[in-house]
C-alpha positions as CSV (number, residue, x, y, z in Angstrom):
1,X,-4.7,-10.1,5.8
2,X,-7.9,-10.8,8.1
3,X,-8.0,-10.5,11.8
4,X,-6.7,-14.5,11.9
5,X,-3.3,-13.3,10.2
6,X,0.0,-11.4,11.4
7,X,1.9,-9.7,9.2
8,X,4.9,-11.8,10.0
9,X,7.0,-14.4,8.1
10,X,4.9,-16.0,5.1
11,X,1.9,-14.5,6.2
12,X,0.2,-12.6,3.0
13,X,-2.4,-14.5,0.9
14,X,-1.7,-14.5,-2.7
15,X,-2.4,-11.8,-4.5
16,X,-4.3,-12.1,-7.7
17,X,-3.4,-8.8,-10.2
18,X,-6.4,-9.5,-12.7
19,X,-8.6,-6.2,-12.6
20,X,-6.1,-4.0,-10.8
21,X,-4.0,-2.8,-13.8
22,X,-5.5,0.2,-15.2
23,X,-8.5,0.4,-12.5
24,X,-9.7,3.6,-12.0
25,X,-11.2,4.2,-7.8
26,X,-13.0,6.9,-6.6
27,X,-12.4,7.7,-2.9
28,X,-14.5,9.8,-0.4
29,X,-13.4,9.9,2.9
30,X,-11.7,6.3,2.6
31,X,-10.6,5.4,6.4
32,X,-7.2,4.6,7.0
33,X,-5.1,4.2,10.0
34,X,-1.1,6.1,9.2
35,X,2.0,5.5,10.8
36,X,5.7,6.2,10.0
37,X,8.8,4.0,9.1
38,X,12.1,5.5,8.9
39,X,14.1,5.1,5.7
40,X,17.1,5.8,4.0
41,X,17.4,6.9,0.6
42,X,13.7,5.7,0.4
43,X,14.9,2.3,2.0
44,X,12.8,1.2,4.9
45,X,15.0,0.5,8.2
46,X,12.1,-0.4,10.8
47,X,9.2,-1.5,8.9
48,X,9.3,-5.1,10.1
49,X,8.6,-3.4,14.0
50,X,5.8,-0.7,12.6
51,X,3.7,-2.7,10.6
52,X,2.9,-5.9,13.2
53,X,2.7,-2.7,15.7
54,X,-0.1,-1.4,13.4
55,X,-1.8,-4.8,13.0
56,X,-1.8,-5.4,16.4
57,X,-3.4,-1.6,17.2
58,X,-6.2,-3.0,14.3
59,X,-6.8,-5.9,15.5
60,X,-7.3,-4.9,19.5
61,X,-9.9,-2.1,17.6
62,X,-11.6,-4.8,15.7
63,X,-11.2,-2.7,13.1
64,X,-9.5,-4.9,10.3
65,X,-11.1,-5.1,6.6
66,X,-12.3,-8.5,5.0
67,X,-8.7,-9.9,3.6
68,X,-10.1,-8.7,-0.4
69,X,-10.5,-5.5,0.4
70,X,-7.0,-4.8,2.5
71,X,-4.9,-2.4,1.3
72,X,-1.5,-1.3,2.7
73,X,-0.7,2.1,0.9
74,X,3.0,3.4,1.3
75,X,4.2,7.1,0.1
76,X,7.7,8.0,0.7
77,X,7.4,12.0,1.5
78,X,11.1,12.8,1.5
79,X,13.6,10.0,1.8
80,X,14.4,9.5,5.2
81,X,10.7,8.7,5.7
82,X,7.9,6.8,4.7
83,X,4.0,6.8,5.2
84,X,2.1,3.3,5.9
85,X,-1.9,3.7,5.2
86,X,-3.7,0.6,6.7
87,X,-7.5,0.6,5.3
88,X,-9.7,0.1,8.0
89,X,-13.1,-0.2,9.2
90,X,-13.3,2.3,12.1
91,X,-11.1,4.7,14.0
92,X,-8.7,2.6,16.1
93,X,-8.1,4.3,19.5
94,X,-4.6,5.9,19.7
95,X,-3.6,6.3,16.3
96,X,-3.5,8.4,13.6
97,X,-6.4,8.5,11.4
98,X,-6.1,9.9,7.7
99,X,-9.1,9.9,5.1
100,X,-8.2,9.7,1.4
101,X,-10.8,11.4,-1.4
102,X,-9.7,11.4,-4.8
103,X,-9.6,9.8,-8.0
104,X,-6.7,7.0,-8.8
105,X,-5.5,5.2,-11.4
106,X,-3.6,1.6,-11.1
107,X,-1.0,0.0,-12.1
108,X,0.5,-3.4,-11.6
109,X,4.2,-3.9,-11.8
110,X,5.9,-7.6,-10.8
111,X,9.4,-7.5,-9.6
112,X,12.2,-6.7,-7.2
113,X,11.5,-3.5,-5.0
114,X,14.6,-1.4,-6.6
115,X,12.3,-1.2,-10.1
116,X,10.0,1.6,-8.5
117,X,11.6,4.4,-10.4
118,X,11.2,2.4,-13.3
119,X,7.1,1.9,-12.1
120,X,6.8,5.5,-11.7
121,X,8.0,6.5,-14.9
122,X,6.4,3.5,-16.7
123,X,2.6,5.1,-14.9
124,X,3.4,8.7,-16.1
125,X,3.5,7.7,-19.4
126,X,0.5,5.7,-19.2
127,X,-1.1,8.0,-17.8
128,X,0.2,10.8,-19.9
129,X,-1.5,8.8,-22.8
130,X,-5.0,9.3,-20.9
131,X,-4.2,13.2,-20.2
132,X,-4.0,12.6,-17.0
133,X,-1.4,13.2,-14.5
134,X,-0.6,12.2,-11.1
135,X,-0.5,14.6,-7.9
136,X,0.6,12.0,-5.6
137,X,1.7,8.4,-5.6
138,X,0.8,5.2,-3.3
139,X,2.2,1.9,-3.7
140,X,0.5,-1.5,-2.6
141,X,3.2,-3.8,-1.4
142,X,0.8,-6.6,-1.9
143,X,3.0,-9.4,0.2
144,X,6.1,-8.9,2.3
145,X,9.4,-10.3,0.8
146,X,8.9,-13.8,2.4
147,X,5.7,-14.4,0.7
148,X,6.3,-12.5,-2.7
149,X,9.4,-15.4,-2.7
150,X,7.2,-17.9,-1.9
151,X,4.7,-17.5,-4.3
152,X,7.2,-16.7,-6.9
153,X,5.8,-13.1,-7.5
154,X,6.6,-9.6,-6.4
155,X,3.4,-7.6,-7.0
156,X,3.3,-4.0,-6.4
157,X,0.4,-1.7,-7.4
158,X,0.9,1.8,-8.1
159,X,-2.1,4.1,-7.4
160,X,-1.8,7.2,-9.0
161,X,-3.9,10.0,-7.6
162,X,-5.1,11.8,-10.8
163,X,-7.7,13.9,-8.9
């Protein structure tokens, strides 16, 4: 997504998975702008209202990464909520700013949405053939649903933090 896009209906350039399955990245003090969506049972209810809320806080802040290096991180903490991570170039006045450090592992899965468990189990064991294993969990939604139908692919990338 660059400053020129929303993140609204058929709006997500197409994502190309060559070189993110089994990537390792090394984080210090990566800059990302965090918000909240509520959920049930890990199912997002107001996502479609947080993230063009994010965007537009980005955008206003000038703050937006080149479209190849975006990256839209969700965690789901507990099920009733889950964490957005926008990457982004500076602090954007007014929101919540987190820094990631770490090492992560990827994974790239294609496929409807309700597959994560499968993902996650699928990333252990890969990773569980590098002895490593994984503290936390991110996933890349890497188009919304509109686009992922439109382009006939539903990538998600799982970043294992392994360190």
């Amino acid at each position: 997504m660059d400053s020129t896009q929303t993140p609204s209906a058929e709006c997500c350039p197409q994502f190309n998975p060559e070189g993110w399955d089994g990537k390792t990245w090394i984080w210090q003090d990566k800059l990302f702008m965090q918000d909240n969506v509520r959920a049930l049972f890990h199912i997002p209810l107001n996502m479609g209202t947080v993230i063009p809320r994010m965007w537009n806080q980005i955008q206003g802040a000038q703050a937006a990464v080149p479209t190849k290096d975006f990256v839209m991180l969700a965690c789901d903490p507990t099920p009733w909520k889950t964490e957005l991570y926008f990457n982004v170039t500076k602090d954007v006045p007014g929101a919540k700013m987190v820094r990631l450090s770490g090492t992560y592992v990827t994974r790239v899965f294609d496929g409807p949405y309700r597959d994560a468990p499968k993902w996650l189990k699928q990333t252990e064991q890969y990773l569980a053939g590098q002895n490593k294993k994984a503290s936390k969990y991110y996933f890349y939604y890497t188009t919304c649903p509109k686009c992922a139908k439109k382009y006939g692919h539903n990538y998600v990338v799982v970043f294992a933090q392994v360190a």
